[in-house]
PDB file of N, CA, C and O in Angstrom:
ATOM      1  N   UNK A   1       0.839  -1.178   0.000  1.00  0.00           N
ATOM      2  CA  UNK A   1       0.000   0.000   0.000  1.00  0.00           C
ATOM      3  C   UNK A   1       0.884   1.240   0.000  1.00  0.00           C
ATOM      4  O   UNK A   1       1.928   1.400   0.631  1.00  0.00           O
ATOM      5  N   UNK A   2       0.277   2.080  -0.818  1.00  0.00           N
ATOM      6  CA  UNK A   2       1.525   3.399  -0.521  1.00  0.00           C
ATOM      7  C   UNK A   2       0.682   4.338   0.522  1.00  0.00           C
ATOM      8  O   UNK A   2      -0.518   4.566   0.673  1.00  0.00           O
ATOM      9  N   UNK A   3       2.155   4.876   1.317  1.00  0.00           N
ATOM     10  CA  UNK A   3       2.213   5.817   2.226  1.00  0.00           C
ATOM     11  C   UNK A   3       1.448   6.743   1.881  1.00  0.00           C
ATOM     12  O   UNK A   3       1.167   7.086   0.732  1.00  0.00           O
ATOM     13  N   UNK A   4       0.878   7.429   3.432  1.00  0.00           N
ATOM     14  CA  UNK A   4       0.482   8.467   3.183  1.00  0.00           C
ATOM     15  C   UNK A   4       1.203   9.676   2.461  1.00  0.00           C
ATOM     16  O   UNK A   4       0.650  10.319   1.569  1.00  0.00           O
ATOM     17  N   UNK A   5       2.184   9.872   2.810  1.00  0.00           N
ATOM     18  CA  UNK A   5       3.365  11.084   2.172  1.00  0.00           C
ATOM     19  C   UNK A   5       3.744  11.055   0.811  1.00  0.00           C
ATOM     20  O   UNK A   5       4.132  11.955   0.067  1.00  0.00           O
ATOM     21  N   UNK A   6       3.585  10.033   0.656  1.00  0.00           N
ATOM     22  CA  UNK A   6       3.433   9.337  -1.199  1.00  0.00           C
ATOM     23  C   UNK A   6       1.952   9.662  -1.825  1.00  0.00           C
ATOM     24  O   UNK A   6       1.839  10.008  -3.001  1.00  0.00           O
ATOM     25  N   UNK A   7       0.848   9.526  -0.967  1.00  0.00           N
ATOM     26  CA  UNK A   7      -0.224  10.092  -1.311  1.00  0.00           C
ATOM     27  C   UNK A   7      -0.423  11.543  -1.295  1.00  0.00           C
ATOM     28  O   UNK A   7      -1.097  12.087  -2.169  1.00  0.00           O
ATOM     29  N   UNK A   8       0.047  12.097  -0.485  1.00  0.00           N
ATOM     30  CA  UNK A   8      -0.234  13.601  -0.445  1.00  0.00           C
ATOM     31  C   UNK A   8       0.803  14.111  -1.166  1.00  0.00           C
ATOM     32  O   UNK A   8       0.341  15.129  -1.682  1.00  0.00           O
ATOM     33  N   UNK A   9       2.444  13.936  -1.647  1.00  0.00           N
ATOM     34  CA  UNK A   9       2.685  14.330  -2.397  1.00  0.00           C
ATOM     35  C   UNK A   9       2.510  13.899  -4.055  1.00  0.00           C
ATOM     36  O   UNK A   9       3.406  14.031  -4.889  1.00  0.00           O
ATOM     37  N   UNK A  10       1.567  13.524  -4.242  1.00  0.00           N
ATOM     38  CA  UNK A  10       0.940  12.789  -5.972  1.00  0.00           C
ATOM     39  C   UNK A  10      -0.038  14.081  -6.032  1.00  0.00           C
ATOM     40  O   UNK A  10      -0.299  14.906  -6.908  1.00  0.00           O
ATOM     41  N   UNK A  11      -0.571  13.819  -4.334  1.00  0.00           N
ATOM     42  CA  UNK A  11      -1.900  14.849  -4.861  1.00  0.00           C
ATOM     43  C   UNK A  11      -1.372  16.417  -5.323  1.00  0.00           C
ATOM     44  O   UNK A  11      -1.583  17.067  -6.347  1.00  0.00           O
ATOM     45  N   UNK A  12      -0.710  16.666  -4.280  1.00  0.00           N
ATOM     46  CA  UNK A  12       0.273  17.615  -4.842  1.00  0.00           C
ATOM     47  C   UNK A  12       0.553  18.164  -5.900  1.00  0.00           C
ATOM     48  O   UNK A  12       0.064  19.232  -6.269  1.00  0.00           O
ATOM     49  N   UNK A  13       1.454  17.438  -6.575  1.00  0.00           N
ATOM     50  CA  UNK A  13       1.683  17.062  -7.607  1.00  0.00           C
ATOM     51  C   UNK A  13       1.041  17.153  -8.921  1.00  0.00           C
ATOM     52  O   UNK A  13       1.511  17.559  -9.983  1.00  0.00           O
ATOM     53  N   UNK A  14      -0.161  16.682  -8.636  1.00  0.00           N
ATOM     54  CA  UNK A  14      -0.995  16.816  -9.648  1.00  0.00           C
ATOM     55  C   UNK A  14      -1.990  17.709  -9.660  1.00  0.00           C
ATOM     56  O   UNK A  14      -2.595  17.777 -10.730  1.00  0.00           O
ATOM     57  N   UNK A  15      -2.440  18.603  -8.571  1.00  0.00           N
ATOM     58  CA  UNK A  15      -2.767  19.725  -8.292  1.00  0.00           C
ATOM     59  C   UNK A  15      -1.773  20.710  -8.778  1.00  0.00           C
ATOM     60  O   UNK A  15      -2.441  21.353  -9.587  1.00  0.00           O
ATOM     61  N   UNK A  16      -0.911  21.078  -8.777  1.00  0.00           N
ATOM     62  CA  UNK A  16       0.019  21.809  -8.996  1.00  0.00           C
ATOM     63  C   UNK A  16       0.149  21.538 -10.807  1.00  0.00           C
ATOM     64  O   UNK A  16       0.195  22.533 -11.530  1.00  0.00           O
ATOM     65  N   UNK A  17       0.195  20.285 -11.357  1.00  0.00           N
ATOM     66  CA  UNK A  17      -0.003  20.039 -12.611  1.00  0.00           C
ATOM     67  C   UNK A  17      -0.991  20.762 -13.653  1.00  0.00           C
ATOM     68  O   UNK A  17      -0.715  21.215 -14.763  1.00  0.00           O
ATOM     69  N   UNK A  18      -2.056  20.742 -13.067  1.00  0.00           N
ATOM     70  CA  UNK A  18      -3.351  20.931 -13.689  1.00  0.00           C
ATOM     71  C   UNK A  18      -3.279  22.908 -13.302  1.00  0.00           C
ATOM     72  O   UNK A  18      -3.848  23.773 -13.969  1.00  0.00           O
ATOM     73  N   UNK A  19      -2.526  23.104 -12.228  1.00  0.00           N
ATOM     74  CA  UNK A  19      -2.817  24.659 -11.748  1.00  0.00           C
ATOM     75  C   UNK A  19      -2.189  25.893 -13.373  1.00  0.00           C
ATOM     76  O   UNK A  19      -2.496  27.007 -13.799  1.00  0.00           O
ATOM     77  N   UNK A  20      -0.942  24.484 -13.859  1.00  0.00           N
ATOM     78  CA  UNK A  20      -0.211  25.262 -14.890  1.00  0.00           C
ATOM     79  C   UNK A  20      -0.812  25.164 -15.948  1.00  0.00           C
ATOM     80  O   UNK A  20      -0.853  26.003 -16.848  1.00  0.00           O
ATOM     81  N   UNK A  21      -1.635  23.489 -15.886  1.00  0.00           N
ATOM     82  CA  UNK A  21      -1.887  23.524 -17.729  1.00  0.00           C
ATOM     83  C   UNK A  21      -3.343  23.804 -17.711  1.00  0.00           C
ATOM     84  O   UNK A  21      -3.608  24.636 -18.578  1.00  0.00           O
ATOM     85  N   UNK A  22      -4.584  23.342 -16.915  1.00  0.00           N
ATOM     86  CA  UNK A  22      -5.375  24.354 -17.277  1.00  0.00           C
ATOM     87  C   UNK A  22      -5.333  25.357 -17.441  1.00  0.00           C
ATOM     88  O   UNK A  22      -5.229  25.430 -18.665  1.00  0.00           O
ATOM     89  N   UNK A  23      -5.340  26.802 -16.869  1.00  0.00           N
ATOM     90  CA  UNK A  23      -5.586  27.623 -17.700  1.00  0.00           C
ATOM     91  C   UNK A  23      -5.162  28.040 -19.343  1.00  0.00           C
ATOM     92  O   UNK A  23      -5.870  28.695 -20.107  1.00  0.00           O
ATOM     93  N   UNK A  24      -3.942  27.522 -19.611  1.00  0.00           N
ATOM     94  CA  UNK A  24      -3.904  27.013 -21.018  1.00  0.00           C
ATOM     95  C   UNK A  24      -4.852  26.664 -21.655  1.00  0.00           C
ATOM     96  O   UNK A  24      -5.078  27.206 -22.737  1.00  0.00           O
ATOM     97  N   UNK A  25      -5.656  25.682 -21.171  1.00  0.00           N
ATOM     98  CA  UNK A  25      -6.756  25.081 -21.798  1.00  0.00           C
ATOM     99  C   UNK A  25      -7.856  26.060 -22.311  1.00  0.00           C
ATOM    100  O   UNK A  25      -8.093  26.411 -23.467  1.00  0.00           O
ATOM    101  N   UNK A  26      -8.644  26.509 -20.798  1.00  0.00           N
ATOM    102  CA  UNK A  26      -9.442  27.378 -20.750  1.00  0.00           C
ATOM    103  C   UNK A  26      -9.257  28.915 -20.858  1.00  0.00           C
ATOM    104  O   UNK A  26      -9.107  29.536 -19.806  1.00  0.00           O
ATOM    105  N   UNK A  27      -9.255  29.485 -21.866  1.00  0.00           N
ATOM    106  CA  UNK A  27      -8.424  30.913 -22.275  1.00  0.00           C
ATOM    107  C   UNK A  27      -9.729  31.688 -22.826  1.00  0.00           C
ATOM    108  O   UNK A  27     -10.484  31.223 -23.680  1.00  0.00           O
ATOM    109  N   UNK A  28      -9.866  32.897 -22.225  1.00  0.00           N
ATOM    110  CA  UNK A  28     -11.149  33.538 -22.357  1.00  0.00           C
ATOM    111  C   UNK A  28     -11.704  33.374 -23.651  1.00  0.00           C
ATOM    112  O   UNK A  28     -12.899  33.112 -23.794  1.00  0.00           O
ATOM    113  N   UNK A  29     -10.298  33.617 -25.366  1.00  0.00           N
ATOM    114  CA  UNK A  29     -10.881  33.671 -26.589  1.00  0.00           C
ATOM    115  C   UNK A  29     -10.826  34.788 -27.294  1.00  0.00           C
ATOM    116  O   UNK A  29     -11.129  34.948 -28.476  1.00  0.00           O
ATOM    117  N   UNK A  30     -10.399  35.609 -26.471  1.00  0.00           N
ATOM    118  CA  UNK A  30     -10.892  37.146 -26.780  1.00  0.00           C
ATOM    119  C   UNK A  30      -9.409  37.657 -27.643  1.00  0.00           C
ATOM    120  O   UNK A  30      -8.318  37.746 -27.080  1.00  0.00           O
ATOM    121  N   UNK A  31      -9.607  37.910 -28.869  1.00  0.00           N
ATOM    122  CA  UNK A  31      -8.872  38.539 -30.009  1.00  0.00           C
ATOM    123  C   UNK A  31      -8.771  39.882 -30.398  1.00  0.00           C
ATOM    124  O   UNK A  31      -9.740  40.536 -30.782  1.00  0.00           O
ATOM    125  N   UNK A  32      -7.569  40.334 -30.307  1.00  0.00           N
ATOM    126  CA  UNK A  32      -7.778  41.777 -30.431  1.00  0.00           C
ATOM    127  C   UNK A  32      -8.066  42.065 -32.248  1.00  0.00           C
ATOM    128  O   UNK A  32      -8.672  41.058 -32.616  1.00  0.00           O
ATOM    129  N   UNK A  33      -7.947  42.644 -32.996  1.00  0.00           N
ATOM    130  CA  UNK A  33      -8.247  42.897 -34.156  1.00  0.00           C
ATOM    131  C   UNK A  33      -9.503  42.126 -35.100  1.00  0.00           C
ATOM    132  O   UNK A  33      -9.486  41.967 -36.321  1.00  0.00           O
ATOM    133  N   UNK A  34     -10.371  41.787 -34.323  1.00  0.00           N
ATOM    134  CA  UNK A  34     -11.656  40.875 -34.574  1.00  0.00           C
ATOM    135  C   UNK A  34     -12.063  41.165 -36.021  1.00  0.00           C
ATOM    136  O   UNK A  34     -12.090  42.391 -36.125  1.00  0.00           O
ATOM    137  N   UNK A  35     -12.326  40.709 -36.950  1.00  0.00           N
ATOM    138  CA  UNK A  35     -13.173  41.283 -38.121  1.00  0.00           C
ATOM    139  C   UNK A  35     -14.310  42.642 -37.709  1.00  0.00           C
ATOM    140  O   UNK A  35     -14.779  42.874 -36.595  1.00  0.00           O
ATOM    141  N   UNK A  36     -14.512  43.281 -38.781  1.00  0.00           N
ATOM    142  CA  UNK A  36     -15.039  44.620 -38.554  1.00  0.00           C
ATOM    143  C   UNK A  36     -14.079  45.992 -39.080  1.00  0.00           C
ATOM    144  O   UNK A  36     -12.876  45.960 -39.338  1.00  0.00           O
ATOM    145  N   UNK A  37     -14.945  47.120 -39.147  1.00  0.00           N
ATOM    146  CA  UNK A  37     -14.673  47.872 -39.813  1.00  0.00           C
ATOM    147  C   UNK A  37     -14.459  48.837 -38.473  1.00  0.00           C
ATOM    148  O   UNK A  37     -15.313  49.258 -37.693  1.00  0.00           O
ATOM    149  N   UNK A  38     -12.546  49.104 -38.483  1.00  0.00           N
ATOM    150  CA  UNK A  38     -12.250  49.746 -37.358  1.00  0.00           C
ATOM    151  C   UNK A  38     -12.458  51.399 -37.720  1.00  0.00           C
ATOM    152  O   UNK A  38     -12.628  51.650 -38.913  1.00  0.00           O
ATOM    153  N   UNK A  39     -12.454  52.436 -36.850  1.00  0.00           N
ATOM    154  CA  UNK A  39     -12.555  53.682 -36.654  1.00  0.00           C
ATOM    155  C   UNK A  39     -11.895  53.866 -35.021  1.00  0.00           C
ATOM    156  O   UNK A  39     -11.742  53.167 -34.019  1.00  0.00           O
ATOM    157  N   UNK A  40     -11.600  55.397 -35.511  1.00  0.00           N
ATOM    158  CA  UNK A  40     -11.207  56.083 -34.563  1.00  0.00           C
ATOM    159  C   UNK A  40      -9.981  57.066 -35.112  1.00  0.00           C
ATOM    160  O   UNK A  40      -9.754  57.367 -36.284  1.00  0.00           O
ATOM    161  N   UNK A  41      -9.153  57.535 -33.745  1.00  0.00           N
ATOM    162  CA  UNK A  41      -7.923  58.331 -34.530  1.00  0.00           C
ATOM    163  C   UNK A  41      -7.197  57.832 -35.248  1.00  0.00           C
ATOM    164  O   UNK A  41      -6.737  56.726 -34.963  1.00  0.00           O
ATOM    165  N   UNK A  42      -6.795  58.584 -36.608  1.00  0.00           N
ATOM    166  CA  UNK A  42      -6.189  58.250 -38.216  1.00  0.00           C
ATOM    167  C   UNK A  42      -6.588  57.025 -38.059  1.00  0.00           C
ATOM    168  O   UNK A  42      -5.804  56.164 -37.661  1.00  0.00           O
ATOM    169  N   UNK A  43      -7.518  56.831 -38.269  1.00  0.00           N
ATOM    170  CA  UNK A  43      -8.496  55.749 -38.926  1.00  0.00           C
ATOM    171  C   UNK A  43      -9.878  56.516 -39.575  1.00  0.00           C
ATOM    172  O   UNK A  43     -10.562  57.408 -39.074  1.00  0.00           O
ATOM    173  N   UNK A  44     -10.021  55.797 -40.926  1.00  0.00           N
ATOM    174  CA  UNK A  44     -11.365  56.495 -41.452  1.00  0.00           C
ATOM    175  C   UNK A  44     -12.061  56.443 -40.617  1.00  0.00           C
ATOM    176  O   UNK A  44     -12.060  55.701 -39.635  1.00  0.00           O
ATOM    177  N   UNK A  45     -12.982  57.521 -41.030  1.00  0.00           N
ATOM    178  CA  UNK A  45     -14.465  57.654 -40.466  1.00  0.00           C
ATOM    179  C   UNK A  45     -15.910  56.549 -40.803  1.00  0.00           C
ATOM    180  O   UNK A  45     -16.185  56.418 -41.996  1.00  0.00           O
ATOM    181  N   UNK A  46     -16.639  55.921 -39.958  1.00  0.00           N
ATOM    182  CA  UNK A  46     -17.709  55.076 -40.310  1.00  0.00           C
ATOM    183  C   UNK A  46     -18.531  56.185 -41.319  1.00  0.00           C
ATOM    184  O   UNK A  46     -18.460  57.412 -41.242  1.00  0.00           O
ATOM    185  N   UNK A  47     -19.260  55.451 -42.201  1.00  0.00           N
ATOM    186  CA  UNK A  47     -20.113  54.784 -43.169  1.00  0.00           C
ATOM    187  C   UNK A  47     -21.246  55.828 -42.278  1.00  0.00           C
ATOM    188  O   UNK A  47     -21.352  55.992 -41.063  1.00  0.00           O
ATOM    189  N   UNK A  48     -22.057  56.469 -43.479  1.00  0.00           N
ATOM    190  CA  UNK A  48     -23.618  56.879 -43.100  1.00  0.00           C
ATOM    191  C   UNK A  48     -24.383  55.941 -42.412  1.00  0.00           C
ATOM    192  O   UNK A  48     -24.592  54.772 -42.736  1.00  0.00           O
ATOM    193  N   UNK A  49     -24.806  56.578 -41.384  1.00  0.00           N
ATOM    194  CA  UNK A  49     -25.892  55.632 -40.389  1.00  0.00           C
ATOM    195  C   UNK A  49     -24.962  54.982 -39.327  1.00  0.00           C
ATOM    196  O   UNK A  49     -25.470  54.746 -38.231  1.00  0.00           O
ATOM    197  N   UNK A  50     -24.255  54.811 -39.438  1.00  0.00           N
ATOM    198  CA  UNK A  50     -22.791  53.965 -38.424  1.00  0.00           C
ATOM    199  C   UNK A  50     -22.215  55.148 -37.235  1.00  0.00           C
ATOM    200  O   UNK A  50     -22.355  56.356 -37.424  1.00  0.00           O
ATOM    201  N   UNK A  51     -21.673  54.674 -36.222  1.00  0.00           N
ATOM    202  CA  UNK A  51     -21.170  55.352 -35.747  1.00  0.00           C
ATOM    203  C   UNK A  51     -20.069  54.778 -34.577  1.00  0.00           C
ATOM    204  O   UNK A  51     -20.352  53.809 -33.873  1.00  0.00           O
ATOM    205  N   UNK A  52     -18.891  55.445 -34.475  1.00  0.00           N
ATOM    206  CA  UNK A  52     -17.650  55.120 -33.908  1.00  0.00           C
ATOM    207  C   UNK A  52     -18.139  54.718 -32.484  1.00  0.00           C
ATOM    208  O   UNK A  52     -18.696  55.539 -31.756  1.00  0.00           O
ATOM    209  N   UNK A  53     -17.914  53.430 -32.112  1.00  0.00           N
ATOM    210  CA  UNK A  53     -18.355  52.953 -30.873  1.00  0.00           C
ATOM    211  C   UNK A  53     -16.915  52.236 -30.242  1.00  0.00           C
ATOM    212  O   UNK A  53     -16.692  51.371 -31.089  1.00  0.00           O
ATOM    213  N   UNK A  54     -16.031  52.152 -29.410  1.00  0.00           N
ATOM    214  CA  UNK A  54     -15.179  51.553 -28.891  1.00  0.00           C
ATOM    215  C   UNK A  54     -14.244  51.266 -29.736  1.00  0.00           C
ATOM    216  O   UNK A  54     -13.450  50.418 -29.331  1.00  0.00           O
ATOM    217  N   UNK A  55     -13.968  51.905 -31.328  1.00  0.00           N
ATOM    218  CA  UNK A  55     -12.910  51.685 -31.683  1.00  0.00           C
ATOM    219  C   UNK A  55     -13.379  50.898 -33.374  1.00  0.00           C
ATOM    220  O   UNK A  55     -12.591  50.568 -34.260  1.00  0.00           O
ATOM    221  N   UNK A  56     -14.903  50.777 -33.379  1.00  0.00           N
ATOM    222  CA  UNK A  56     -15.474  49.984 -34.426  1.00  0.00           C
ATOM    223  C   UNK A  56     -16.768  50.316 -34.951  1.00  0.00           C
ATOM    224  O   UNK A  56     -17.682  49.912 -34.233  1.00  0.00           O
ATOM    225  N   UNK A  57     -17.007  50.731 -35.649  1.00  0.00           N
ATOM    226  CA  UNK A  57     -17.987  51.464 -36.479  1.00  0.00           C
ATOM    227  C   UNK A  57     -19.375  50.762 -36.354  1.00  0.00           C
ATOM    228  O   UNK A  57     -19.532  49.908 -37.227  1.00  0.00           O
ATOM    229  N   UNK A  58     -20.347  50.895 -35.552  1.00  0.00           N
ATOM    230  CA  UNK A  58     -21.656  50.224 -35.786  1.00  0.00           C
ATOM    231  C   UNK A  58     -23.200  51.109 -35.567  1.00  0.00           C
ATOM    232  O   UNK A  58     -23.336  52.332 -35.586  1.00  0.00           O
ATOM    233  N   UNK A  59     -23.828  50.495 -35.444  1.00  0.00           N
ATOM    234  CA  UNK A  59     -25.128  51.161 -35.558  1.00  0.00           C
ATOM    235  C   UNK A  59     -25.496  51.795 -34.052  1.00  0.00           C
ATOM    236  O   UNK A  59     -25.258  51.058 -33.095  1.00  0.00           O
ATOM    237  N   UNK A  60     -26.135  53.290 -33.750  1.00  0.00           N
ATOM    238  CA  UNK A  60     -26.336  53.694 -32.475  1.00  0.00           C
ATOM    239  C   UNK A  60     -27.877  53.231 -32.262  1.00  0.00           C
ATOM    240  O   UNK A  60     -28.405  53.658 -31.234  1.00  0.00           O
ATOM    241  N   UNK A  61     -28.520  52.556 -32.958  1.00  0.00           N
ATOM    242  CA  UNK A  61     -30.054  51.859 -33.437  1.00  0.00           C
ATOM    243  C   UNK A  61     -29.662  50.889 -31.488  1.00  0.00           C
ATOM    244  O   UNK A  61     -28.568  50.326 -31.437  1.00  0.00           O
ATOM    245  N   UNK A  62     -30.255  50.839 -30.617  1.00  0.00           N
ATOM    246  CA  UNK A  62     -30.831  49.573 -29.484  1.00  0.00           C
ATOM    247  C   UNK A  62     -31.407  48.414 -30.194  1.00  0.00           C
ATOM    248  O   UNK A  62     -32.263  48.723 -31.022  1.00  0.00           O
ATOM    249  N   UNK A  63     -31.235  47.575 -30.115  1.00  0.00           N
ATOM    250  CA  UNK A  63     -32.055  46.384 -30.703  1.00  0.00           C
ATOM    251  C   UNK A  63     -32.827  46.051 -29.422  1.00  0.00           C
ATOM    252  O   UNK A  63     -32.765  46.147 -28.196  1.00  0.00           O
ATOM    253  N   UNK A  64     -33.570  45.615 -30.402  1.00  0.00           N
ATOM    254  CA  UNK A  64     -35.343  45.941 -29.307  1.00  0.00           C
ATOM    255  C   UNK A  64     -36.153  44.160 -30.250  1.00  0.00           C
ATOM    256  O   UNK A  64     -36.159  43.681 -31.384  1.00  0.00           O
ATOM    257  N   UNK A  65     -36.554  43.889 -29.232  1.00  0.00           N
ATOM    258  CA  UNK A  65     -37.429  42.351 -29.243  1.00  0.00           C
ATOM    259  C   UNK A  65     -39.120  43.052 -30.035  1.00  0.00           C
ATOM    260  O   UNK A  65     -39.628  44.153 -29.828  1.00  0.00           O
ATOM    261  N   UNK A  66     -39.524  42.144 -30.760  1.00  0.00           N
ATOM    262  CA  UNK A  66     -40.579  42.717 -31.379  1.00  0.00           C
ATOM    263  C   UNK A  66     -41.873  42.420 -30.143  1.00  0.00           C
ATOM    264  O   UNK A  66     -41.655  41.624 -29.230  1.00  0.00           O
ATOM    265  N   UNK A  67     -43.161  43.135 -30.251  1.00  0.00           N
ATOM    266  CA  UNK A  67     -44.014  42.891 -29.299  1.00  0.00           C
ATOM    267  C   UNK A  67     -44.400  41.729 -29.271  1.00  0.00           C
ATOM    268  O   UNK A  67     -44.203  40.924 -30.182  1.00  0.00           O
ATOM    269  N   UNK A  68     -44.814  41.565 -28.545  1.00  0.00           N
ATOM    270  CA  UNK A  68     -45.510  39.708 -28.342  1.00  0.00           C
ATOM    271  C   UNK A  68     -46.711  39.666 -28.013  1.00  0.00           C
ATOM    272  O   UNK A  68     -47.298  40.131 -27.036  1.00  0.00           O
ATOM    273  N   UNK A  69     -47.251  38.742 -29.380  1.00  0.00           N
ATOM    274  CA  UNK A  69     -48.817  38.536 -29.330  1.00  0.00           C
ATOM    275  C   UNK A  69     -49.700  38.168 -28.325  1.00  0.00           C
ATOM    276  O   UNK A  69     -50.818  38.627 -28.090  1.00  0.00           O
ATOM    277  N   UNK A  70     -48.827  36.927 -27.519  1.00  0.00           N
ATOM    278  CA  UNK A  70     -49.648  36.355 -26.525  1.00  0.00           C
ATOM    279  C   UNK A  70     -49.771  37.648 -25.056  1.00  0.00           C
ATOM    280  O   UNK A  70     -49.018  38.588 -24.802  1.00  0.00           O
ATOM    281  N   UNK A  71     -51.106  37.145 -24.291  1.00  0.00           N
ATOM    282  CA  UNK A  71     -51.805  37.777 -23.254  1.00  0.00           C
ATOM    283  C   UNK A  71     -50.661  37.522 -22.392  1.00  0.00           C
ATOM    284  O   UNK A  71     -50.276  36.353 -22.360  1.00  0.00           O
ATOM    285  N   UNK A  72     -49.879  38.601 -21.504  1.00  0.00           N
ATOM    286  CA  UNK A  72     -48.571  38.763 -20.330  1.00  0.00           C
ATOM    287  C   UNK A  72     -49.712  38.520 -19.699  1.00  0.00           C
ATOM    288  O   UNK A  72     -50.774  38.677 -20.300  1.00  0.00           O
ATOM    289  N   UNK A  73     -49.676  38.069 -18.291  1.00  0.00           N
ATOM    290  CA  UNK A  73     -50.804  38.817 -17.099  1.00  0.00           C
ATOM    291  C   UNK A  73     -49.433  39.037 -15.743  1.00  0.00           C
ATOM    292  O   UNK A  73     -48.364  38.601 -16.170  1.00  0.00           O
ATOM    293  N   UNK A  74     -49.383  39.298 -15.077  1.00  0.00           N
ATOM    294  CA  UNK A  74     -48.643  40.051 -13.933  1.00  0.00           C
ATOM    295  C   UNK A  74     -48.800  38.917 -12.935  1.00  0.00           C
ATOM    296  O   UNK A  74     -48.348  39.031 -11.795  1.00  0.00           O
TER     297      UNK A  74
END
C-alpha cells in the first residue's frame, strides 16, 4: 500500500499540474483585431448611419425584441 506522504505528495503534484496547464486550456478567446470595420484616430471615419463605438464602427439603433402577441398577465 503506498504511504500516506506518497499520497499527499501525488496529490500535490498533480494539483500543482493541472494549476499550470489548465488555464492554457481554458483561455477567455478574446482577439484583439476581430473582423469589422475599425474607426477612430487616423483611422477612417464610419459609413452613413454607423457610428464610432469603442474603436469599431456600428449602428447607435438599441435592438429591441418585437411585441408579443400572446396575453402577459402580472
Amino acid at each position: 500500500m503506498l504511504s500516506s506522504e506518497f499520497v499527499f505528495l501525488l496529490i500535490v503534484l498533480c494539483i500543482g499540474f493541472l494549476l499550470i496547464v489548465y488555464p492554457n486550456i481554458l483561455k477567455e478567446g478574446f482577439e484583439a483585431g476581430m473582423s469589422g470595420v475599425r474607426c477612430g484616430i487616423d483611422l477612417p471615419t464610419c459609413n452613413v448611419g454607423l457610428q464610432c463605438m469603442n474603436g469599431f464602427c456600428g449602428s447607435p439603433m438599441k435592438p429591441y425584441l418585437m411585441a408579443n402577441q400572446l396575453p402577459v398577465y402580472p
